[in-house]
PAKE-495095 format. One record per residue (C-alpha): residue number from 0; residue in one letter; y, z, x. Coordinates in steps of 0.1 Angstrom, whole numbers, plus 2048, in hexadecimal, padded with zeros to 3 digits. Layout:
// residues N
donu,zafi,yy,zz,xx
NUM,A,Y,Z,X;
...
//
This chain:
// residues 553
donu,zafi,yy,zz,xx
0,X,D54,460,C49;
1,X,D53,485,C48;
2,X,D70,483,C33;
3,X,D65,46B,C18;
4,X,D42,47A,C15;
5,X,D51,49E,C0C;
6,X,D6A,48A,BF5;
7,X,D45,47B,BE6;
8,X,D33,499,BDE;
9,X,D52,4A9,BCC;
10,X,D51,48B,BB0;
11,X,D27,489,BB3;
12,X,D21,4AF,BB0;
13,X,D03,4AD,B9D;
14,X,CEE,498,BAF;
15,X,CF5,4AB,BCD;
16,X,CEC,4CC,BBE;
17,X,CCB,4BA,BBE;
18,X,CCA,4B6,BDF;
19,X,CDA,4DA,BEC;
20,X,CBD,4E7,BD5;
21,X,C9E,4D5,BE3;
22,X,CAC,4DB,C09;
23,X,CB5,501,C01;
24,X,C95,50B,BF3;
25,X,C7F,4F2,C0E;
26,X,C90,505,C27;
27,X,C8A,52B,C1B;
28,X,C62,522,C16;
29,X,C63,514,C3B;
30,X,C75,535,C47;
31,X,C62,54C,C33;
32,X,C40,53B,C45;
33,X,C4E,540,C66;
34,X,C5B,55F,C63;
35,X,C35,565,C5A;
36,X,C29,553,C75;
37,X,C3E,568,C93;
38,X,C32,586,C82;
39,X,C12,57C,C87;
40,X,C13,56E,CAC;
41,X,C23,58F,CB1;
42,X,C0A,5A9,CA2;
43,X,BEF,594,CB5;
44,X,BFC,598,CD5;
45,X,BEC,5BA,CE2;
46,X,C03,5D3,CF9;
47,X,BF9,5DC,D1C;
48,X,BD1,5E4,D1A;
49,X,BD5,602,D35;
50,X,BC2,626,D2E;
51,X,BB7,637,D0C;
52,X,BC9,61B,CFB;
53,X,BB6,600,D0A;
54,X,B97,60D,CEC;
55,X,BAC,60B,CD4;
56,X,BBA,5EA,CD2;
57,X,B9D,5DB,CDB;
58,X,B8D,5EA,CBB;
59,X,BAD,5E3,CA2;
60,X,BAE,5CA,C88;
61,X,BD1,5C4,C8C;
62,X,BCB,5A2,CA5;
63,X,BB1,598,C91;
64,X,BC6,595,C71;
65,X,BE5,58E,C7E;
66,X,BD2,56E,C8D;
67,X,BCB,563,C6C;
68,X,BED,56C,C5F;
69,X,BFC,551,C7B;
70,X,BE1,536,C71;
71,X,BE5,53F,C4A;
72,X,C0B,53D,C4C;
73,X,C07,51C,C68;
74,X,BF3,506,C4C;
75,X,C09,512,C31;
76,X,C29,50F,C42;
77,X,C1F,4E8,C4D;
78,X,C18,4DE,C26;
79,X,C37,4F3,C1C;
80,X,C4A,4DC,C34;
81,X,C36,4BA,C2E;
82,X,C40,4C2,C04;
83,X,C66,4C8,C10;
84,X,C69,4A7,C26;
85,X,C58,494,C04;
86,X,C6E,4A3,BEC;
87,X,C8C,4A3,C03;
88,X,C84,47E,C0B;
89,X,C7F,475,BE1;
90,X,CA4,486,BD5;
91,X,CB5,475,BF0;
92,X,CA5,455,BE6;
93,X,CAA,457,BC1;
94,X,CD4,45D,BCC;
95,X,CD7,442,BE0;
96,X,CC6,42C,BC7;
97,X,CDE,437,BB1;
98,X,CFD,432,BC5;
99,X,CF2,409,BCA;
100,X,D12,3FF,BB7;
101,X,D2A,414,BCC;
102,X,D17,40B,BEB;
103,X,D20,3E6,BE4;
104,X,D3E,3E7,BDB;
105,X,D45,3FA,BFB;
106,X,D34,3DF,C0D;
107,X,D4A,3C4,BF8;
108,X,D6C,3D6,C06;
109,X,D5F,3D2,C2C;
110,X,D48,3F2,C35;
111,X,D2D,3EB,C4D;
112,X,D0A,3F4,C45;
113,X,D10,40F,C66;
114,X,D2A,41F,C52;
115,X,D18,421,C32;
116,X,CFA,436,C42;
117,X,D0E,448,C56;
118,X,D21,450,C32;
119,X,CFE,45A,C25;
120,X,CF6,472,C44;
121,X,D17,47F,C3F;
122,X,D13,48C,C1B;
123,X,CF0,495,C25;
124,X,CFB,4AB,C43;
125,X,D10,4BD,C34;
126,X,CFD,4C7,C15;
127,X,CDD,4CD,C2C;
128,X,CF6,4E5,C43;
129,X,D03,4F9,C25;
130,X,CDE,4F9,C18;
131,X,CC9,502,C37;
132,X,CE6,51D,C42;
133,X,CE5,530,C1E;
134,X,CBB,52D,C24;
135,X,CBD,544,C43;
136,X,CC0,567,C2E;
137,X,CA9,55E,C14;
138,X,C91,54F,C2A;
139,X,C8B,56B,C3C;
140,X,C89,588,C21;
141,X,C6F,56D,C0D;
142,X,C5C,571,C2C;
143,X,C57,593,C2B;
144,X,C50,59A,C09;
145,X,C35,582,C0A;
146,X,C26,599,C29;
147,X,C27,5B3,C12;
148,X,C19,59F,BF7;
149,X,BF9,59D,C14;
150,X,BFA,5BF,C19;
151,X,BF5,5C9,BF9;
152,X,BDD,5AC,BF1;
153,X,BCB,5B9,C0F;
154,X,BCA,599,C27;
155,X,BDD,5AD,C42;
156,X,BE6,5D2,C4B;
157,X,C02,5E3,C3A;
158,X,C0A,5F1,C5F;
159,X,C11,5CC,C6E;
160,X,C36,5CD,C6C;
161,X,C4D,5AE,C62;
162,X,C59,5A3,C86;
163,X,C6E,580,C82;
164,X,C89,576,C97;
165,X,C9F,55C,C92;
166,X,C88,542,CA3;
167,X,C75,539,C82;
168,X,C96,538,C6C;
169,X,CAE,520,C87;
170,X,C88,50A,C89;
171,X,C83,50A,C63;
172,X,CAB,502,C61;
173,X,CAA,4E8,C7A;
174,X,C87,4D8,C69;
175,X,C9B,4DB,C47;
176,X,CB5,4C7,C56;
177,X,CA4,4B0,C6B;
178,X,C92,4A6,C4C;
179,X,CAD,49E,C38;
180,X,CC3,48C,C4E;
181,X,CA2,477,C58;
182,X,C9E,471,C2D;
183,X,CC2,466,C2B;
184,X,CBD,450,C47;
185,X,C9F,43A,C37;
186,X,CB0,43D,C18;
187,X,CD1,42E,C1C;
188,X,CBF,410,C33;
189,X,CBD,3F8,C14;
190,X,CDE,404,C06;
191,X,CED,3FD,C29;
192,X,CDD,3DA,C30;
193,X,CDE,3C6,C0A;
194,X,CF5,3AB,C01;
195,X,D11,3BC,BE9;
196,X,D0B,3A6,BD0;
197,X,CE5,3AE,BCF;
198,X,CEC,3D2,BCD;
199,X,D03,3CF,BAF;
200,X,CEA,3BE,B9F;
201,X,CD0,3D7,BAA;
202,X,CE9,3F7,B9C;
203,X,CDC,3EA,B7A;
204,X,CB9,3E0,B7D;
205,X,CA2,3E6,BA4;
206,X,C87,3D1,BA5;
207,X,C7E,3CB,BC8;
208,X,C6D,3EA,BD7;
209,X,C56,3E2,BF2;
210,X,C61,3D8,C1A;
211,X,C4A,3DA,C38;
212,X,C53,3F9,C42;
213,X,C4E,407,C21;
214,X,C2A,3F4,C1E;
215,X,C22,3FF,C41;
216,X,C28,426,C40;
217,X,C13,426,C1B;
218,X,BF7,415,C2E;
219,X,BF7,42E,C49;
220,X,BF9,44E,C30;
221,X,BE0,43F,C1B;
222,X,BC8,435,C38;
223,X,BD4,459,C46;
224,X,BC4,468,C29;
225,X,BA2,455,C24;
226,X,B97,462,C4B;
227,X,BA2,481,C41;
228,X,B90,483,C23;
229,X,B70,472,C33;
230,X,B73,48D,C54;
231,X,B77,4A6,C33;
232,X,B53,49F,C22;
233,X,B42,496,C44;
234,X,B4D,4A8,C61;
235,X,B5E,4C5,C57;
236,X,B45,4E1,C50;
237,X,B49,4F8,C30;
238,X,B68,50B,C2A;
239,X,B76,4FF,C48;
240,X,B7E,4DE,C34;
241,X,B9B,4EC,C26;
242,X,BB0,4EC,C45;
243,X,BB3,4C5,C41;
244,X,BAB,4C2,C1D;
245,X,BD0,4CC,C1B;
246,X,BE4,4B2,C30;
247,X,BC7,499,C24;
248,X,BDD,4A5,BFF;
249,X,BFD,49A,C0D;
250,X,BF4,47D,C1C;
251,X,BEB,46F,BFC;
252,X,C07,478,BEC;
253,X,C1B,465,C02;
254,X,C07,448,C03;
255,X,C0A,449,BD9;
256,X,C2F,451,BDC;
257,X,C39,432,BF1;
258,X,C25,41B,BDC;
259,X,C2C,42C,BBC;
260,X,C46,40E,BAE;
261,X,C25,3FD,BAC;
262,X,C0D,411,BA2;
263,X,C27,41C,B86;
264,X,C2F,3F3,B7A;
265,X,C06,3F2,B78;
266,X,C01,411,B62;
267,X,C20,406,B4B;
268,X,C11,3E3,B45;
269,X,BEE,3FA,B3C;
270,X,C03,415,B23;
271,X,C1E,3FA,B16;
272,X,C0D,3E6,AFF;
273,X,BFA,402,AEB;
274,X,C1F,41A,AE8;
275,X,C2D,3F9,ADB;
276,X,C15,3FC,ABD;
277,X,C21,41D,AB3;
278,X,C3A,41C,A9B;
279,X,C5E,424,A9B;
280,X,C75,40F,AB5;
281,X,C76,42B,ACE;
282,X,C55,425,ADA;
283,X,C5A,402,AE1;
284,X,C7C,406,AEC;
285,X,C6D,420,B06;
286,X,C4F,407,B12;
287,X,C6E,3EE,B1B;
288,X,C81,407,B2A;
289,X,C69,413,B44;
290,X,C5B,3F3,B4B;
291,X,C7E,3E3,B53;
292,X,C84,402,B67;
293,X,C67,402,B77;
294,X,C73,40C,B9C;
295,X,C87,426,B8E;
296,X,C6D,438,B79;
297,X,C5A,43A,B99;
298,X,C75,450,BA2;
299,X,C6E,467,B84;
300,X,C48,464,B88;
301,X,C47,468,BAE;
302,X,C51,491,BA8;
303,X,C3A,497,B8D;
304,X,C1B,483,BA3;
305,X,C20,49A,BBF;
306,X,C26,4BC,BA8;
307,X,C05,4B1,B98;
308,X,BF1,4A6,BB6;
309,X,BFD,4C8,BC8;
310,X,BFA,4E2,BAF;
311,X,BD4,4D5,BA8;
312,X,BCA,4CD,BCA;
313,X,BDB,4EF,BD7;
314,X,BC9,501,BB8;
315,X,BA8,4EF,BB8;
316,X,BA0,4F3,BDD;
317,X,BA0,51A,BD7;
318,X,B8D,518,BB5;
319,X,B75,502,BC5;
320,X,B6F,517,BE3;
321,X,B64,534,BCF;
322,X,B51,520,BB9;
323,X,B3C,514,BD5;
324,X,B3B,538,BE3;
325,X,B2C,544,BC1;
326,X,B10,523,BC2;
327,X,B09,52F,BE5;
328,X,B01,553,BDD;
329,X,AF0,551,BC0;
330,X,AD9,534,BD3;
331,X,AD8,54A,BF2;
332,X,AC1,567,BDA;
333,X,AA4,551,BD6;
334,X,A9F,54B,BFB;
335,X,AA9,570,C09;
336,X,A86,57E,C00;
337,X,A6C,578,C20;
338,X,A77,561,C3C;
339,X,A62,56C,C52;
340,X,A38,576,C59;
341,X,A39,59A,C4C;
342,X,A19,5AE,C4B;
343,X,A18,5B5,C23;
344,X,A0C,59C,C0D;
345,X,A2C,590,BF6;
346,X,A18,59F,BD8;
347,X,A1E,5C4,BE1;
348,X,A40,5BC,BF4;
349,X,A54,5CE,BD6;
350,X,A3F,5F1,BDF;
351,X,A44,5EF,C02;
352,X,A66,5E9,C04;
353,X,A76,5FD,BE6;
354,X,A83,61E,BE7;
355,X,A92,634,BCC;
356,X,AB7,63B,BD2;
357,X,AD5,62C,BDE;
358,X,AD9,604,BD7;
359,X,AE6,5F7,BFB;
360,X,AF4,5FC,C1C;
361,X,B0D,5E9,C2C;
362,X,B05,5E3,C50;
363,X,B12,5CD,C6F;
364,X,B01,5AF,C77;
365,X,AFC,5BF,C99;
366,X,AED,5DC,C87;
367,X,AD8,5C1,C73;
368,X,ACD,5AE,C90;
369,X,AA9,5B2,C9B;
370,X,AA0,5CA,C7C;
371,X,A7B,5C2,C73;
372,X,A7B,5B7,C4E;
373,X,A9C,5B0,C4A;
374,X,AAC,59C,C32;
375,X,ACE,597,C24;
376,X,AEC,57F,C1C;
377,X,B0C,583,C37;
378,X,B28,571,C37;
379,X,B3E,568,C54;
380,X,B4E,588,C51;
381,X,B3B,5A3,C6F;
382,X,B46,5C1,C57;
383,X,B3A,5AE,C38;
384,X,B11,5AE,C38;
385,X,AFC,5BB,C1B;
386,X,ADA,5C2,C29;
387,X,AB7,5CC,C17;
388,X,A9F,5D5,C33;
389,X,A85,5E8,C3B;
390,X,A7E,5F8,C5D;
391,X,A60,5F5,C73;
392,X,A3D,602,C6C;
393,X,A3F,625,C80;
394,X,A65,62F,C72;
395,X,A6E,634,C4F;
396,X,A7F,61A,C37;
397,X,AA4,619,C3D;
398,X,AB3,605,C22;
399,X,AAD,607,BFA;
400,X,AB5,5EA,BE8;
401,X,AA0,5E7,BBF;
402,X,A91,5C7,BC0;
403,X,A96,5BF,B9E;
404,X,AB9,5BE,B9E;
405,X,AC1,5AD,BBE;
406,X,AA6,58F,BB3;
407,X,ABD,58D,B8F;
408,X,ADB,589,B9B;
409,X,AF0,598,BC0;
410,X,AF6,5BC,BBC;
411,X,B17,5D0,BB5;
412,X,B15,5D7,BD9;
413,X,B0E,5B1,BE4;
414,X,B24,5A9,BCE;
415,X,B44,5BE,BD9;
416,X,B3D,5B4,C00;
417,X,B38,591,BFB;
418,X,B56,58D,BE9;
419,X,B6B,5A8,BF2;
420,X,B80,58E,C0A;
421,X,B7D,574,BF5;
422,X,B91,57E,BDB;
423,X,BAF,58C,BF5;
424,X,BA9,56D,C04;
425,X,BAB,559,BE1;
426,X,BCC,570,BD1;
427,X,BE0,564,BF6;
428,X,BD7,542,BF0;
429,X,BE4,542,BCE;
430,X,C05,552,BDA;
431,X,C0A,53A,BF5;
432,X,C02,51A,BDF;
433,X,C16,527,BBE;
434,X,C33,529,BDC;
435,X,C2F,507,BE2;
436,X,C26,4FE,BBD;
437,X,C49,50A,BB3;
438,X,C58,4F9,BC9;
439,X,C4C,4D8,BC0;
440,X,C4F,4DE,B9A;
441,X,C76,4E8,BA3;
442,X,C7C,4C8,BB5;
443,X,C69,4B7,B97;
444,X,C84,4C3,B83;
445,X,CA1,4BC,B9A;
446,X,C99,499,B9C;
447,X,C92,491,B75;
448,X,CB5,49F,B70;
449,X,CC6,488,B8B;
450,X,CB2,46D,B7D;
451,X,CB9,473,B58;
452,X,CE0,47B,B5C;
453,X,CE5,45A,B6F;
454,X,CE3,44A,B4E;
455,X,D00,454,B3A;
456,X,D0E,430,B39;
457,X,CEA,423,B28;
458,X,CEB,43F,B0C;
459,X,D10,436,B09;
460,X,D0A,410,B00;
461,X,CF1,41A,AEE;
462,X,D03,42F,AD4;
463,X,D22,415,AD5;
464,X,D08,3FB,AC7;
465,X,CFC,411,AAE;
466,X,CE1,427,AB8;
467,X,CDD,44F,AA8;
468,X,CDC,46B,AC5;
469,X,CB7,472,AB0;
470,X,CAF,44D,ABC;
471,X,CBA,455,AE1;
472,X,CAB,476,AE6;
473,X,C8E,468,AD3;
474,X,C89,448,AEC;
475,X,C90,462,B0B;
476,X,C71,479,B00;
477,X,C57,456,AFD;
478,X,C65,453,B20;
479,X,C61,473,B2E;
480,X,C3E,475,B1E;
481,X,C38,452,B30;
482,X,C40,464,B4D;
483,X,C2C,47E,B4D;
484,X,C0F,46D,B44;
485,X,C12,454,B62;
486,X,C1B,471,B7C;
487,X,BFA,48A,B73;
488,X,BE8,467,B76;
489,X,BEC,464,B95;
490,X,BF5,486,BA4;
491,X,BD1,488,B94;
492,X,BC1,46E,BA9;
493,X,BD3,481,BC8;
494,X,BC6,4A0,BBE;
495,X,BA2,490,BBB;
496,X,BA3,47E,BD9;
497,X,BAB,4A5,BE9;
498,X,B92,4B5,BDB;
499,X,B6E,49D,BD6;
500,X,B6E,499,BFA;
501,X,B70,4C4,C00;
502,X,B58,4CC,BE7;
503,X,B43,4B3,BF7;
504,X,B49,4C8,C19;
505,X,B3D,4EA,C09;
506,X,B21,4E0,BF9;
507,X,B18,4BD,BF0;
508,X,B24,4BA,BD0;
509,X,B43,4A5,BC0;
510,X,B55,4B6,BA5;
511,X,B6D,4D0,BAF;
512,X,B64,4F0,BA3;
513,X,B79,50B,B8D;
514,X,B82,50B,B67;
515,X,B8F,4ED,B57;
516,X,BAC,504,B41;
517,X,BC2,4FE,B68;
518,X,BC4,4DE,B65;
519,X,BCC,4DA,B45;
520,X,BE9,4F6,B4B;
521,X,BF6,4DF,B67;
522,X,BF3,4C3,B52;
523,X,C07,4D6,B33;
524,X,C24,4E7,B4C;
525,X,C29,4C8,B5D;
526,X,C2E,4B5,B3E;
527,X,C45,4CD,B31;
528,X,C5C,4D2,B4D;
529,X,C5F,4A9,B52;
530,X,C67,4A8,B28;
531,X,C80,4C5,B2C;
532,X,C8F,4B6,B49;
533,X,C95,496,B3F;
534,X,C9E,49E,B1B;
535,X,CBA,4BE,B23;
536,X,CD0,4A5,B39;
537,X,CD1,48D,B1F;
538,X,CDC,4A2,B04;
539,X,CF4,4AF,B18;
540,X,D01,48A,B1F;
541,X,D00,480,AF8;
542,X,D15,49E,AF2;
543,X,D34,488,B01;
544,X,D44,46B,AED;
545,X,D36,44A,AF4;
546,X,D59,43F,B00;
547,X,D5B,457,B19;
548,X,D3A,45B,B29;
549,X,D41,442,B46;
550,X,D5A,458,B52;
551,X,D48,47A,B4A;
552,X,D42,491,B6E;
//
């Protein structure tokens, strides 16, 4: 078998590349995260607390932000490898779908659905060795330059050293792997187990999507992600949410994925009749198209759902969170005046408690604590309190703070040590979700290729018949666009189903917070890459005579 499946990837060399891609660059994210995450375990365990040195680490930093380098790169690395199973799972899907024909008619000469899945894993196993053993190199250099990327964003020390073994690259190799041999395995079960004669007529035109299993794992992801969403809004408190608002992302998009044949037939019966009005036979041409391919164009839309879905969700959750910080401290100035009996009357509490000179102090909330008169805003950061106070009767006052300014709007000071870690916090997030945003719009594109270059033979009847290559390329882009439309739709709804319930969790509102200019740039790139993809391959396959496309590599 080993045999025939190297003989198979030499004449299929393009949908393969598809497939080396997606497991190549799956498995350098996975490294890369943990590579971070060793280096983290490793700066947080502390040497031998003996003598003077016994001070000093108990004082350092180091342990504390190492610790959330390990937890950063943990919920990172476990989406990273969640998006590389999905996208793994989809290519391999959309090849064997295509290989139906040659599946049956290996099935018609007397191979036994055994042998054609072990023929799958075959193909699979060696492009996921070749893959996952190139990863190992780039996998771990990606993982330091992101650690310096936090050093210099100032999430960890520049003195915490990269320190990965070769513990996180054989895991993220053998995850890699795993994944794909497990995808080529659920893949090739209906090519392995129909009737040759229904898979030849299948080759042409799929219609039956749904089996039990299929129905019963989108239950469980879709039920998977309601309770996630509901212990989201209602259990998890604030920013906390966002540790499950992130698998609750995923689930959904697997739930949407597995069910996305019908969710795509019902949006083309909704978008077919009004494209058939417009004029010009393309449009119409298009609308029939898609809906007699509807299985397959779940293929195509299932990437661009889940590059949608991610990129907002990923991009939104961090948007909202500061929006919601922002609500919170400019609500938090109203009520930091008096909260408790003081002796002055509120009407002379401005001449009491002003003094000329320098705007704040930045204390400890240990230095805070028990400070008659105190009031200020402190976040969950020790190092991070802004405090306007004034001391006890007998002593004189100990912190300046003009009123006026602090009542219009937070000082420079509040200001800078409110949101000081915030905006490290928010420039790491970025990087690590653009990692996995990329990723997802590169699969994106890998699949619309596949899927658009296994139709040479259509375009090639077509032109035989009579039709222009302007006519083709000009039926292709409806297509495309039809596409795209469908897959924002509902990466969309996965995104909204991600992010109502966490910006319920921070602070009882519904619409996710940040400007509306991101979404629309989602919106815009994803369009264009699924256009571009789906329109370059076909050019490419009108550039060879009509005659002579069947047998074109």
């Amino acid at each position: 078998m080993f045999g025939l499946a190297l003989q198979t990837l030499r004449h299929r060399k393009s949908g393969f590349v598809a497939s080396f891609l997606a497991l190549f660059l799956g498995a350098v994210i996975v490294a890369a995260c943990g590579g971070l995450m060793e280096t983290g375990i490793r700066a947080s365990a502390p040497p031998p607390r003996t003598g003077t040195g016994h001070a000093v680490v108990l004082f350092s930093p180091i342990e504390h932000e190492a610790t959330r380098l390990v937890s950063l790169s943990a919920v990172f690395g476990g989406i990273a490898a969640m998006v590389v199973v999905f996208v793994v799972g989809s290519t391999l899907a959309v090849l064997v779908q295509q290989r139906m024909r040659e599946m049956a008619l290996l099935r018609a000469v007397g191979s036994l659905p055994g042998q054609i899945r072990l023929l799958v894993v075959s193909e699979t196993l060696v492009i996921g060795a070749l893959a996952t053993a190139l990863a190992l190199a780039p996998g771990h250099y990606a993982g330091r330059l992101m650690l310096e990327r936090f050093a210099e964003g100032g999430m960890v020390s520049p003195e915490i050293p990269y320190r990965a073994g070769w513990i996180p690259l054989v895991t993220a190799a053998g995850a890699a792997l795993l994944a794909a041999v497990a995808a080529a395995w659920i893949a090739s079960r209906r090519a392995a187990l129909i009737r040759p004669a229904a898979a030849l007529a299948e080759s042409g035109l799929q219609r039956r999507w749904i089996s039990a299993p299929r129905l019963v794992f989108a239950l469980l992801c879709l039920a998977g992600g309601t309770a996630l969403a509901l212990v989201t809004a209602l259990v998890m408190p604030g920013s906390v949410a966002a540790s499950t608002a992130g698998p609750t992302a995923m689930l959904w998009a697997s739930g949407v994925a597995l069910v996305c044949p019908g969710l795509t037939g019902a949006l083309i019966a909704v978008l077919r009749p009004p494209l058939r009005l417009l004029p010009g036979p393309a449009c119409g041409l298009a609308a029939d198209n898609v809906r007699a391919r509807a299985v397959r164009t779940a293929g195509a839309v299932t990437p661009v759902m889940l590059a949608t879905g991610l990129a907002a969700g990923l991009l939104y959750l961090q948007t909202t969170t500061d929006a919601s910080a922002r609500d919170a401290a400019r609500d938090a100035r109203t009520r930091a005046a008096v909260s408790a009996p003081v002796a002055v009357a509120p009407a002379g509490l401005a001449d009491r408690t002003t003094v000329h000179g320098p705007a704040a102090v930045t204390v400890s909330t240990a230095g805070a604590a028990g400070r008659a008169g105190s009031a200020g805003a402190a976040d969950d950061r020790a190092e991070r309190v802004v405090t306007v106070a004034a001391a006890p009767v007998a002593a004189a006052p100990v912190v300046a703070a003009p009123v006026a300014p602090v009542m219009a709007a937070p000082g420079g000071g509040a200001r800078a040590a409110s949101s000081g870690g915030g905006s490290a916090d928010a420039w790491i997030n970025f990087l690590l979700a653009g990692t996995i945003i990329g990723y997802a719009m590169i699969s994106l594109v890998n699949t619309l290729v596949v899927a658009a270059s296994e139709r040479r033979e259509e375009f090639a009847l077509q032109r035989l018949v009579g039709a222009t290559t302007g006519q083709v390329m000009r039926m292709m882009s409806v297509e495309a666009l039809l596409v795209a439309v469908m897959g924002t739709v509902l990466g969309s709804l996965v995104a909204a189903a991600t992010l109502v319930p966490f910006r319920l969790a921070l602070d009882g509102r519904w619409l996710p917070g940040g400007p509306v200019w991101i979404y629309l740039a989602i919106v815009g790139l994803v369009t264009a890459l699924t256009v571009v993809a789906t329109l370059v391959p076909v050019r490419l396959a009108l550039r060879v005579p009509p005659a002579g496309a069947p047998a074109a590599p």
